[in-house]
ChimeraX commands (.cxc) that place a marker at each C-alpha (Angstrom):
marker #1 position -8.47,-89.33,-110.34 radius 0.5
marker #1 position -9.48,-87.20,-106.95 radius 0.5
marker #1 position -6.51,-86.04,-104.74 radius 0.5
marker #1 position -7.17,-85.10,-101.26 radius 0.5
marker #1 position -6.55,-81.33,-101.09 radius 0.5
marker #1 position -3.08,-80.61,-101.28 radius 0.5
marker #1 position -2.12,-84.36,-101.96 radius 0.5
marker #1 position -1.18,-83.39,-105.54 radius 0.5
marker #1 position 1.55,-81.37,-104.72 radius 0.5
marker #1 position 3.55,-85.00,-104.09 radius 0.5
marker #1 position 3.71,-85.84,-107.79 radius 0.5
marker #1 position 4.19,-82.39,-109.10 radius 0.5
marker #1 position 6.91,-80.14,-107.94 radius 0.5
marker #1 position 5.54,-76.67,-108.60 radius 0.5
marker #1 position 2.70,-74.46,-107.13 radius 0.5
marker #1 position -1.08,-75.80,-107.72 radius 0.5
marker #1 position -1.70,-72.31,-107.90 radius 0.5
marker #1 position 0.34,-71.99,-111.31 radius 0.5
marker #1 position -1.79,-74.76,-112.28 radius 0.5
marker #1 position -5.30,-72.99,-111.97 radius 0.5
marker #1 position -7.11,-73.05,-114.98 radius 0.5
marker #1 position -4.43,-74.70,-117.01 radius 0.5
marker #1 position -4.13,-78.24,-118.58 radius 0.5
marker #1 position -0.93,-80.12,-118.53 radius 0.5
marker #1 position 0.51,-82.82,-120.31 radius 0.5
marker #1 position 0.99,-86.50,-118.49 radius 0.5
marker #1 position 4.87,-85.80,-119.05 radius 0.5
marker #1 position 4.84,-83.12,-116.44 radius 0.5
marker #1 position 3.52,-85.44,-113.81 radius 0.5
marker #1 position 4.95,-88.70,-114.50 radius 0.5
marker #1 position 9.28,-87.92,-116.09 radius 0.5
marker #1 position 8.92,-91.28,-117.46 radius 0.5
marker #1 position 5.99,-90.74,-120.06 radius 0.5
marker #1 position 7.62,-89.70,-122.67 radius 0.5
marker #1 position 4.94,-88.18,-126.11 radius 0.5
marker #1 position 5.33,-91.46,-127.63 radius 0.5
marker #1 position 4.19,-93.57,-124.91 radius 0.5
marker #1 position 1.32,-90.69,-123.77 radius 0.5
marker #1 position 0.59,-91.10,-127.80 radius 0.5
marker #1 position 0.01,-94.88,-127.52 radius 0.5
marker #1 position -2.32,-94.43,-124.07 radius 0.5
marker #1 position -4.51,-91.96,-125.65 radius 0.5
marker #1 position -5.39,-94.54,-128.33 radius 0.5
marker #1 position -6.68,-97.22,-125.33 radius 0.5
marker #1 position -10.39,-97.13,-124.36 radius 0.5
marker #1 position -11.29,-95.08,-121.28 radius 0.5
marker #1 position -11.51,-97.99,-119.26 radius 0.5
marker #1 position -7.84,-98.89,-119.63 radius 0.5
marker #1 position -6.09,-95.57,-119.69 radius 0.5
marker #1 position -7.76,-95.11,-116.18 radius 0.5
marker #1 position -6.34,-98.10,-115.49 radius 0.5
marker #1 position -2.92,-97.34,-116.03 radius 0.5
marker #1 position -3.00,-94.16,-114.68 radius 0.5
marker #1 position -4.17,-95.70,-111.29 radius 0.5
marker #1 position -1.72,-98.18,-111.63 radius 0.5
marker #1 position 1.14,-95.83,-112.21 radius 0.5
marker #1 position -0.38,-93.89,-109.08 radius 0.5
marker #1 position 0.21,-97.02,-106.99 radius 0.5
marker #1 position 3.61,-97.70,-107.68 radius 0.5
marker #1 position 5.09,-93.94,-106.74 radius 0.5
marker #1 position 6.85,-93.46,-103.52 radius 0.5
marker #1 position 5.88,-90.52,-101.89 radius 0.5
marker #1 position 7.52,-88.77,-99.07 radius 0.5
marker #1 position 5.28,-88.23,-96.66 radius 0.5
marker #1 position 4.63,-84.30,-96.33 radius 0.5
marker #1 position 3.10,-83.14,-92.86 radius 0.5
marker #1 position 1.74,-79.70,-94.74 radius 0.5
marker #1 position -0.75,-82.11,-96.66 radius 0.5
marker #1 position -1.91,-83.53,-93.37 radius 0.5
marker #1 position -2.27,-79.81,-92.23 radius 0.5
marker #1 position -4.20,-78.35,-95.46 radius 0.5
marker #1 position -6.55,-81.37,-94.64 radius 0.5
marker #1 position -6.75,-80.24,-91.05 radius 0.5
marker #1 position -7.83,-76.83,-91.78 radius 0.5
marker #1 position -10.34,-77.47,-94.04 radius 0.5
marker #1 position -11.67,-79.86,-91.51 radius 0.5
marker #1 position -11.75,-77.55,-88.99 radius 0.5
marker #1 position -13.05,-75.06,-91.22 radius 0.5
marker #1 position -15.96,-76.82,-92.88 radius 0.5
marker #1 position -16.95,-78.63,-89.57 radius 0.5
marker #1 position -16.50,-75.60,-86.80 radius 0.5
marker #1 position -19.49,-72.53,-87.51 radius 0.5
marker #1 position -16.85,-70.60,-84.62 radius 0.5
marker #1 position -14.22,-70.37,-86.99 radius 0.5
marker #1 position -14.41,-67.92,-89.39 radius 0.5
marker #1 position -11.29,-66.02,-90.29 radius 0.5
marker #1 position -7.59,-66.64,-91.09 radius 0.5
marker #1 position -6.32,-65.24,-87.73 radius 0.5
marker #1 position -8.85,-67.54,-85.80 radius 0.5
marker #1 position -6.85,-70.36,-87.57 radius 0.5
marker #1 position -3.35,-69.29,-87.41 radius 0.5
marker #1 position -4.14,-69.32,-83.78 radius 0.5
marker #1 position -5.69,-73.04,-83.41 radius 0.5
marker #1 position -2.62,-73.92,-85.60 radius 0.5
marker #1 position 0.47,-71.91,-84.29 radius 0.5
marker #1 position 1.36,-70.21,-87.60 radius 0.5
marker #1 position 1.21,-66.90,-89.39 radius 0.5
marker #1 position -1.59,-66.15,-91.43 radius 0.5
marker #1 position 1.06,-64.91,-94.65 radius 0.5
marker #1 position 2.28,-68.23,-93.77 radius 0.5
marker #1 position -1.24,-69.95,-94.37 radius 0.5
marker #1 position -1.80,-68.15,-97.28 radius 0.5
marker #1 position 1.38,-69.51,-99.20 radius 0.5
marker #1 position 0.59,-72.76,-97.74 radius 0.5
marker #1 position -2.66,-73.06,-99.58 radius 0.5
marker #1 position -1.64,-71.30,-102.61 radius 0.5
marker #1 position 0.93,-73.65,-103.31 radius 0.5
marker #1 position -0.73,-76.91,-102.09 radius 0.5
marker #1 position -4.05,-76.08,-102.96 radius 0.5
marker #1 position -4.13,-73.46,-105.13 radius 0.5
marker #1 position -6.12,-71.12,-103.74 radius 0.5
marker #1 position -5.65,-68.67,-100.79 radius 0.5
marker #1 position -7.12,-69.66,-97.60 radius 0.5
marker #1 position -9.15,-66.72,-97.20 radius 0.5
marker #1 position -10.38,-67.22,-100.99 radius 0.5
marker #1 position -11.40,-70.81,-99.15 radius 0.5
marker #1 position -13.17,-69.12,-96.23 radius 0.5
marker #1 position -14.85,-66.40,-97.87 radius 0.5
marker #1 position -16.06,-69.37,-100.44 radius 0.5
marker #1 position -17.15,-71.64,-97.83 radius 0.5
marker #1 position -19.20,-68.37,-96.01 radius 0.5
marker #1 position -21.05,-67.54,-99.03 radius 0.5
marker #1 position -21.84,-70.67,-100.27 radius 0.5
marker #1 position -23.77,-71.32,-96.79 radius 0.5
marker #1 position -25.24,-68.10,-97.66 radius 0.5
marker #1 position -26.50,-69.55,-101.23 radius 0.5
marker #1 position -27.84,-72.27,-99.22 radius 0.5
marker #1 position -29.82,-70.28,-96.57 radius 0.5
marker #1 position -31.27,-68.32,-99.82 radius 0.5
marker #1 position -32.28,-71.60,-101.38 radius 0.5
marker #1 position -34.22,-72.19,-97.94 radius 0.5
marker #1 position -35.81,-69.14,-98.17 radius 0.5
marker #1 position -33.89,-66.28,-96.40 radius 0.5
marker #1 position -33.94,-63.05,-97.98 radius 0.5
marker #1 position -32.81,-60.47,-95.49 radius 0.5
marker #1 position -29.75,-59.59,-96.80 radius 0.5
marker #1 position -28.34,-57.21,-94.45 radius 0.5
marker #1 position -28.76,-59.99,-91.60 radius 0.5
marker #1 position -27.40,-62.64,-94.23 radius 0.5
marker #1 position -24.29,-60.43,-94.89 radius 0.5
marker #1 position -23.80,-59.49,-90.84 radius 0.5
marker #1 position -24.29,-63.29,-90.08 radius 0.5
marker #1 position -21.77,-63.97,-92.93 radius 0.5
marker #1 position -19.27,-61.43,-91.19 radius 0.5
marker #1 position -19.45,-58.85,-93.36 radius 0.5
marker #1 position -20.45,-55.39,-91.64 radius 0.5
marker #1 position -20.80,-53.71,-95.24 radius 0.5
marker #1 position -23.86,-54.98,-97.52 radius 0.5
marker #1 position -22.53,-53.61,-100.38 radius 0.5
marker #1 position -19.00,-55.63,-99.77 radius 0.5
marker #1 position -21.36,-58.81,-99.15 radius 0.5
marker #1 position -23.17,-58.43,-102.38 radius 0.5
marker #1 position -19.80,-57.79,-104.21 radius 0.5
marker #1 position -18.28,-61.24,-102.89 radius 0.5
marker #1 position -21.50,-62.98,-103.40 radius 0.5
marker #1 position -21.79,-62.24,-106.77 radius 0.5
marker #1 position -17.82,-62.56,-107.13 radius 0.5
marker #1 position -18.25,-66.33,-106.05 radius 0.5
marker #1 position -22.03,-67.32,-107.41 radius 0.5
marker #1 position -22.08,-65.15,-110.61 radius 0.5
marker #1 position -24.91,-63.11,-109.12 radius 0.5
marker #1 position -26.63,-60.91,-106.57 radius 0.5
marker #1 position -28.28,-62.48,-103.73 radius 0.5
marker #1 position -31.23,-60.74,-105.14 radius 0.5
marker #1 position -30.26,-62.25,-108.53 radius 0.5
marker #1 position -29.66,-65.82,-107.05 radius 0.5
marker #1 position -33.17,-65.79,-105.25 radius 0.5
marker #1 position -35.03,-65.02,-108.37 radius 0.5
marker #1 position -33.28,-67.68,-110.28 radius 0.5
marker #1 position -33.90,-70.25,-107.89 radius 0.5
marker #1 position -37.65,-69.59,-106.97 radius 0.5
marker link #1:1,2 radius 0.2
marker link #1:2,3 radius 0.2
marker link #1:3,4 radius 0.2
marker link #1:4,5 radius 0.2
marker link #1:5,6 radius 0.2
marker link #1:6,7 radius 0.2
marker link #1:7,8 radius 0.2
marker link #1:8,9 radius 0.2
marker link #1:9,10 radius 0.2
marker link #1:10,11 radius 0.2
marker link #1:11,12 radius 0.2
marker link #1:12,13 radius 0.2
marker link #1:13,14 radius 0.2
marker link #1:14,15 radius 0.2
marker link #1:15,16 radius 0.2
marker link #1:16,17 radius 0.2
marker link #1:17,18 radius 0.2
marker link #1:18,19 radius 0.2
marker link #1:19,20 radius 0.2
marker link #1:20,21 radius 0.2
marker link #1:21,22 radius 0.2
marker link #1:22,23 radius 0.2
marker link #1:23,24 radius 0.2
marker link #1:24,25 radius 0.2
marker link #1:25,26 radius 0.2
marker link #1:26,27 radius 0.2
marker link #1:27,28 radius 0.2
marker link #1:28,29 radius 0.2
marker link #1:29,30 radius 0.2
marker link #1:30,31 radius 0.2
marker link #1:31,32 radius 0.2
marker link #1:32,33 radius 0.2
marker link #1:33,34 radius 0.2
marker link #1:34,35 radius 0.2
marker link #1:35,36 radius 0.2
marker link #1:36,37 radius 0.2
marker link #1:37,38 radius 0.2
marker link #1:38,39 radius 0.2
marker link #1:39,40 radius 0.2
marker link #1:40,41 radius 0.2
marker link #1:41,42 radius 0.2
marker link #1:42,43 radius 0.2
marker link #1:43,44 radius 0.2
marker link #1:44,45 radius 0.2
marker link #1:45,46 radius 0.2
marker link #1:46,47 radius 0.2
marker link #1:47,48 radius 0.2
marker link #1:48,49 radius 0.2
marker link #1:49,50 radius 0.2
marker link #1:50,51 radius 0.2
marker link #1:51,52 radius 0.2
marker link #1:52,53 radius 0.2
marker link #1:53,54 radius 0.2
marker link #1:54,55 radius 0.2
marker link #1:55,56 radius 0.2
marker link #1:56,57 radius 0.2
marker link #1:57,58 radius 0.2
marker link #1:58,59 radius 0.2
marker link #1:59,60 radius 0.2
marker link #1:60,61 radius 0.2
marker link #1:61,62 radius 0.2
marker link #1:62,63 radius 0.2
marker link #1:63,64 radius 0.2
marker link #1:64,65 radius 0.2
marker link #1:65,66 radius 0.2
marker link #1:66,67 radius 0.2
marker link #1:67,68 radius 0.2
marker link #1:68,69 radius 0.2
marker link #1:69,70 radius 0.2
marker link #1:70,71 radius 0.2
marker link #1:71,72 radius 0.2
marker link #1:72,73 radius 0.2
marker link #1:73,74 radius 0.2
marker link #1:74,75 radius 0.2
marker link #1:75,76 radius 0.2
marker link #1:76,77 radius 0.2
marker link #1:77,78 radius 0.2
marker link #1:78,79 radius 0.2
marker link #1:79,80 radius 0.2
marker link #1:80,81 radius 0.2
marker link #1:81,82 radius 0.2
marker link #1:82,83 radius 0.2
marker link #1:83,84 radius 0.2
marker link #1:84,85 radius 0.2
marker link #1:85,86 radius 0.2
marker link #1:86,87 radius 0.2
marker link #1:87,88 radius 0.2
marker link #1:88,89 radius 0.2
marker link #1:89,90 radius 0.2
marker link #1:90,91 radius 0.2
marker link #1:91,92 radius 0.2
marker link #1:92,93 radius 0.2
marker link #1:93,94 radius 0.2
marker link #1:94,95 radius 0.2
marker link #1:95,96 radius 0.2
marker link #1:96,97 radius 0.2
marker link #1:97,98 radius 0.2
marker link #1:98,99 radius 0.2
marker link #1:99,100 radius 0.2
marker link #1:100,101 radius 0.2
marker link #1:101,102 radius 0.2
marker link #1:102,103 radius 0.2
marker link #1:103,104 radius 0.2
marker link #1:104,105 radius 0.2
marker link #1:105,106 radius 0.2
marker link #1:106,107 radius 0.2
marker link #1:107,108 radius 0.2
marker link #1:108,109 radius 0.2
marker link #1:109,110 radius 0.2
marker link #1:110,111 radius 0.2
marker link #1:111,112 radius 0.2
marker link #1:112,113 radius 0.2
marker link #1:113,114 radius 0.2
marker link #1:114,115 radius 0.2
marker link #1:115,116 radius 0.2
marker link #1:116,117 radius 0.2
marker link #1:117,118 radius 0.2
marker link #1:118,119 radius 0.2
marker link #1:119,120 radius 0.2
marker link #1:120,121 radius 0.2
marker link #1:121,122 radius 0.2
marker link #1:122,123 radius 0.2
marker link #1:123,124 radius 0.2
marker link #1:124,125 radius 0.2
marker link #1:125,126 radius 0.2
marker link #1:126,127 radius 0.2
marker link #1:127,128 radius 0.2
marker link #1:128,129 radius 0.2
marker link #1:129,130 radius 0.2
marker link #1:130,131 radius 0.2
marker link #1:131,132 radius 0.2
marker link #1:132,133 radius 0.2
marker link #1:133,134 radius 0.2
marker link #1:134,135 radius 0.2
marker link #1:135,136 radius 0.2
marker link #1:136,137 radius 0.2
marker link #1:137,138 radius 0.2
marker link #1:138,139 radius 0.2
marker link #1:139,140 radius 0.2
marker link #1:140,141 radius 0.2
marker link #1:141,142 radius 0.2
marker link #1:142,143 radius 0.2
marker link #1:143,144 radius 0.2
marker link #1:144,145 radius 0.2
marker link #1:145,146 radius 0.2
marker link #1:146,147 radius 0.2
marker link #1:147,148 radius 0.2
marker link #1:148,149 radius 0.2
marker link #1:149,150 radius 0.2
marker link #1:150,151 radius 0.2
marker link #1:151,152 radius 0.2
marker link #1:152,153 radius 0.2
marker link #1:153,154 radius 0.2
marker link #1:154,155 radius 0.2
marker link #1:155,156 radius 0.2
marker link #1:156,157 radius 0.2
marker link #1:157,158 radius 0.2
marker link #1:158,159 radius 0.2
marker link #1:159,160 radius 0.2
marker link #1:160,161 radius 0.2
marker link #1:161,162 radius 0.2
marker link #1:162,163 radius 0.2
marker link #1:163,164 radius 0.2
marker link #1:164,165 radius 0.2
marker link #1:165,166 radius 0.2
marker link #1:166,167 radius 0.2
marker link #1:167,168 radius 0.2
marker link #1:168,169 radius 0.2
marker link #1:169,170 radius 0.2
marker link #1:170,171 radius 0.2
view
């Protein structure tokens, strides 16, 4: 099943942050499966346990929750705008603190907003390396960064290598 970002948060009460890298039981989303009745599911094909599960998402209520509608906004604006490019640039466009952001995503998303921007920055990096670029100190000042050494830190942070590392691997 495939939430829109923060959507999630409507069926689950706590922080999607507190959920990062963590599997949890169908009880802790839906109060009424109970292990006997998550026992019996299991047993089903694929097929039909999907099926219930959408089935079950259908027929829940949800209050609708205007921060959703925001997280979806600023990642729209984010991923579709090349001018915006830091946290205060969007606390602006959106009227609210950038702490305030932060928490925002943390606990609908489960990331921090700048963890999403500096993501979304390098990964168009990645991309401009796939295509060929391999000036790094112009990659890392067109990224924002006025440090190489900080870019290469984050790039490797988010990719799992250098930019040096990721070219090589790719060519």
């Amino acid at each position: 099943v495939r939430f829109r970002p923060g959507a999630f948060h409507a069926l689950y009460a706590g922080k999607m942050s507190d959920l990062r890298d963590r599997v949890i039981g169908l009880e802790h989303v839906f109060s009424d499966y109970d292990s006997q009745y998550i026992d019996k599911i299991l047993r089903l094909e694929d097929q039909e346990v999907f099926d219930l599960i959408i089935k079950k998402l259908r027929s829940i209520k949800t209050i609708r929750d205007p921060r959703i509608e925001l997280v979806n906004a600023i990642i729209d604006m984010v991923e579709t705008r090349d001018d915006i490019i830091s946290m205060a640039q969007i606390a602006v466009a959106v009227g609210k603190s950038e702490r305030w952001l932060q928490q925002l995503f943390r606990e609908y998303v489960g990331v921090g907003l700048k963890w999403f921007l500096l993501t979304k920055r390098l990964l168009a990096v990645a991309h401009s390396i796939r295509y060929g670029a391999s000036d790094w100190a112009a990659l890392a000042y067109d990224a924002g960064y006025s440090s190489q050494q900080h870019f290469n830190t984050d790039f490797k942070r988010v990719t799992g290598k250098t930019p040096q590392q990721y070219r090589q691997e790719i060519a």
